[in-house]
C-alpha positions in Angstrom: 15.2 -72.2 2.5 11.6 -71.2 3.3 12.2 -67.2 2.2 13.7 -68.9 -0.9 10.8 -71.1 -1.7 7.9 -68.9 -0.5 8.9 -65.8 -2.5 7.7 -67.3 -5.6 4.9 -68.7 -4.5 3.8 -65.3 -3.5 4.5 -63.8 -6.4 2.8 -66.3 -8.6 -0.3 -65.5 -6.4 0.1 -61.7 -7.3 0.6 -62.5 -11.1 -2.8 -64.3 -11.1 -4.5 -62.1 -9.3 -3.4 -59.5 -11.7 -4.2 -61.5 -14.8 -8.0 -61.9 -13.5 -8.3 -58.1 -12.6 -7.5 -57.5 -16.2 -9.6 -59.8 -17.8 -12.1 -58.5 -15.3 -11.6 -55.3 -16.5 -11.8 -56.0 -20.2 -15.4 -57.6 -20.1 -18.4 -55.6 -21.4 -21.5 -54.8 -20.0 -24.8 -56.6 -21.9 -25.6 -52.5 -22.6 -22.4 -52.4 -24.5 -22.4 -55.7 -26.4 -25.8 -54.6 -27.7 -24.4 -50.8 -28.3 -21.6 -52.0 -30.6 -23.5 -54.4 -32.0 -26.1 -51.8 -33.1 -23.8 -49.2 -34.2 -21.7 -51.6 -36.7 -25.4 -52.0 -37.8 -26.1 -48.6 -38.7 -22.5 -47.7 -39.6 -23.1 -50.4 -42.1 -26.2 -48.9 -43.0 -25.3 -45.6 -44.4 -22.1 -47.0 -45.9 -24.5 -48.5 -48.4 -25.5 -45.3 -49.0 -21.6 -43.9 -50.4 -21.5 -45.1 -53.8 -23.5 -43.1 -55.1 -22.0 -39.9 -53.2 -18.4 -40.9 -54.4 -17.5 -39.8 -51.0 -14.2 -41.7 -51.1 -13.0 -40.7 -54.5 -9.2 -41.1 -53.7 -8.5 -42.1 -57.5 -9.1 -38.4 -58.6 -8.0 -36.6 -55.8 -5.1 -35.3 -57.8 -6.6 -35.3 -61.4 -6.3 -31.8 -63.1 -9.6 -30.2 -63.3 -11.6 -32.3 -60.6 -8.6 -32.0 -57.5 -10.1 -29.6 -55.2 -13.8 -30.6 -55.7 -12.5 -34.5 -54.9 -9.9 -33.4 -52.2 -12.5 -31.3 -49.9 -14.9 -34.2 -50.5 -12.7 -36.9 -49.2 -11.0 -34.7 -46.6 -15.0 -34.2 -45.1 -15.6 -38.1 -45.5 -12.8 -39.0 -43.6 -13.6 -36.5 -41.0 -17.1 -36.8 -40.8 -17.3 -41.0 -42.0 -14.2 -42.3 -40.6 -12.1 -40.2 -37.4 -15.7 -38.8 -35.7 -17.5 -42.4 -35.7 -14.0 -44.0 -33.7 -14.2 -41.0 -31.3 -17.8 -41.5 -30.7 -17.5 -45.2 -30.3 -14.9 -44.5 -28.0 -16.9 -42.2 -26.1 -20.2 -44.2 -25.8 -17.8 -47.0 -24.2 -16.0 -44.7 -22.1 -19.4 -43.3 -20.3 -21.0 -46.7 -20.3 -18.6 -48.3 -18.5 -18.8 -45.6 -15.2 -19.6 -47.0 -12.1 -23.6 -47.4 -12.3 -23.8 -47.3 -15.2 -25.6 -51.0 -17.1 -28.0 -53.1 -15.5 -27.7 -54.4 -12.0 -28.4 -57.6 -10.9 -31.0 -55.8 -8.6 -32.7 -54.2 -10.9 -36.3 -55.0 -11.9 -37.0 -57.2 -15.2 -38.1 -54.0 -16.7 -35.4 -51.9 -15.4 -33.0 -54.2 -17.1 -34.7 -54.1 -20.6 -35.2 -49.9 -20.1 -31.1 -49.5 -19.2 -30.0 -51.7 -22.4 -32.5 -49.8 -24.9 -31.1 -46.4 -23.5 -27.5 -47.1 -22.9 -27.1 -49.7 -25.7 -29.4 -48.7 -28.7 -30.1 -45.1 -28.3 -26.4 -44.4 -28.3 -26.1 -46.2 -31.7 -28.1 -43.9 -33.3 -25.5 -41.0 -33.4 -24.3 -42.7 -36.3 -27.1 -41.1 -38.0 -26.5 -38.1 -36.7 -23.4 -38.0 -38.2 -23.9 -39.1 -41.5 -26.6 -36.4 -41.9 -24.2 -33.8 -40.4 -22.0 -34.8 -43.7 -24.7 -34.5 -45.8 -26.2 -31.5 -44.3 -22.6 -29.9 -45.2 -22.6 -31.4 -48.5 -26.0 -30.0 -49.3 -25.6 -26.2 -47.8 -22.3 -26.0 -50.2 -22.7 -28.3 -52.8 -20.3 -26.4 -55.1 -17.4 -26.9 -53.0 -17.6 -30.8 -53.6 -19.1 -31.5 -57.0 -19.1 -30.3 -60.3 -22.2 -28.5 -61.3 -22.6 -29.8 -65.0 -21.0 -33.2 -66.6 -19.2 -30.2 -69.3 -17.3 -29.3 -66.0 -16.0 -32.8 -65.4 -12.6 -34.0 -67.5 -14.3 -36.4 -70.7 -12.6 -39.2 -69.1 -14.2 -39.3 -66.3 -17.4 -38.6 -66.8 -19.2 -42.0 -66.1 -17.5 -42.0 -61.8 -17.3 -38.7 -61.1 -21.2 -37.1 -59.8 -22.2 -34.0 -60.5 -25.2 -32.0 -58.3 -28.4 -31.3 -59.5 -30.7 -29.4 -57.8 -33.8 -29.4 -60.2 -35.2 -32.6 -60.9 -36.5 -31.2 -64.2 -32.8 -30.7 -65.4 -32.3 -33.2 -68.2 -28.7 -32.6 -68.8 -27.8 -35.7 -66.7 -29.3 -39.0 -68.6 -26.4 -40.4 -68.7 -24.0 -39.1 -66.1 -23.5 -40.3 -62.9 -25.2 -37.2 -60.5 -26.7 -36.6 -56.9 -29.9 -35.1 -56.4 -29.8 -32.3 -54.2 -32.2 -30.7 -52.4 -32.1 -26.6 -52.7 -33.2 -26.0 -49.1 -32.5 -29.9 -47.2 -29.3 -28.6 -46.0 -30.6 -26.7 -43.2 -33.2 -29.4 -42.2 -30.5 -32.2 -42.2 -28.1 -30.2 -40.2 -31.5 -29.9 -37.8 -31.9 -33.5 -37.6 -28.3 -34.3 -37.1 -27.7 -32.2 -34.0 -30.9 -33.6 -32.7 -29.8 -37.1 -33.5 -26.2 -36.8 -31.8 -28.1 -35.0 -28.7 -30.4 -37.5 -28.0 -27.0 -40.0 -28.7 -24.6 -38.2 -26.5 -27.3 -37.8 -23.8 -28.7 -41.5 -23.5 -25.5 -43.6 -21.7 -26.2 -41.1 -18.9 -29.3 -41.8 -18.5 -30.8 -44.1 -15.9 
């Protein structure tokens, strides 16, 4: 009777145990909290930006004149603004949650503070990174993703769908939606972008 008995008990004490590792295990670090935090920020941040870039233009994707323009630019958008944000969110909590890696309870005041900017809201900052990556694309081959003059965009749709413009002296666009491009940014941005996602990538190892 006392096998019969005690072999639940110990296996109740197994099951809680278990039950605590993994709640242990899904806790995050303060570094982390403020990461995410941060990075929903600035995801935020240049999705305020889209409108006016159309960059999710599903609507027209298959519409007869505009499909490929529309097509490459949402294909890129989703790439660049949706699948390489969730990989580097992943990865920013995959490398700050290494063993050392966060403050330590005996760690200096200042230590504490210098860990959480570094690991926490340094990282965020590749979101910038890679929304000037996509724009740094958009800008070295504008053609492939807008229209270059309203006359090239079905009647219909003139008043969603953006053209480029590349000379602010061009007054053919009063009263078309368009972007303002800069004839030689595209370089600069893709500059700034691999500097951003460096610096990004870089931090959560840090300290």
């Amino acid at each position: 009777m006392g096998k019969v008995v005690g072999a639940p008990l110990m296996r109740g004490v197994r099951t809680s145990d278990n039950t605590q590792k993994r709640e242990m295990t899904t806790q995050f670090g303060i570094h982390q909290q403020v990461f995410m935090l941060f990075f929903a920020i600035f995801w935020g941040a240049t999705a305020n930006v889209q409108p006016r870039w159309k960059a999710f233009q599903f609507p027209l994707v298959f519409k007869r004149g505009l499909r490929w323009n529309v097509c490459r630019r949402v294909c890129l958008a989703l790439l660049l603004l949706n699948l390489i944000p969730i990989l580097y969110f992943g990865y920013v909590l995959f490398v700050t949650s290494l063993p050392g890696r966060g403050p330590a309870d005996t760690d200096a005041p200042l230590l504490v503070v210098g860990k959480i900017l570094v690991q926490g809201v340094v990282p965020a900052l590749g979101m910038f990174g890679i929304y000037r990556l996509w724009l740094a694309i958009v800008e070295l081959r504008p053609s492939l993703f807008y229209k270059s003059k309203p006359d090239e965009v079905p009647e219909e749709y003139r008043h969603v769908e953006p053209t480029y413009r590349l000379d602010f002296r061009d007054k053919r666009f009063e009263s078309e939606p368009v972007v303002d491009l800069g004839s030689d940014a595209g370089r600069g941005n893709l500059l700034a972008a691999l500097a951003y996602l460096l610096v990004a990538m870089v931090s959560p190892w840090l300290l």
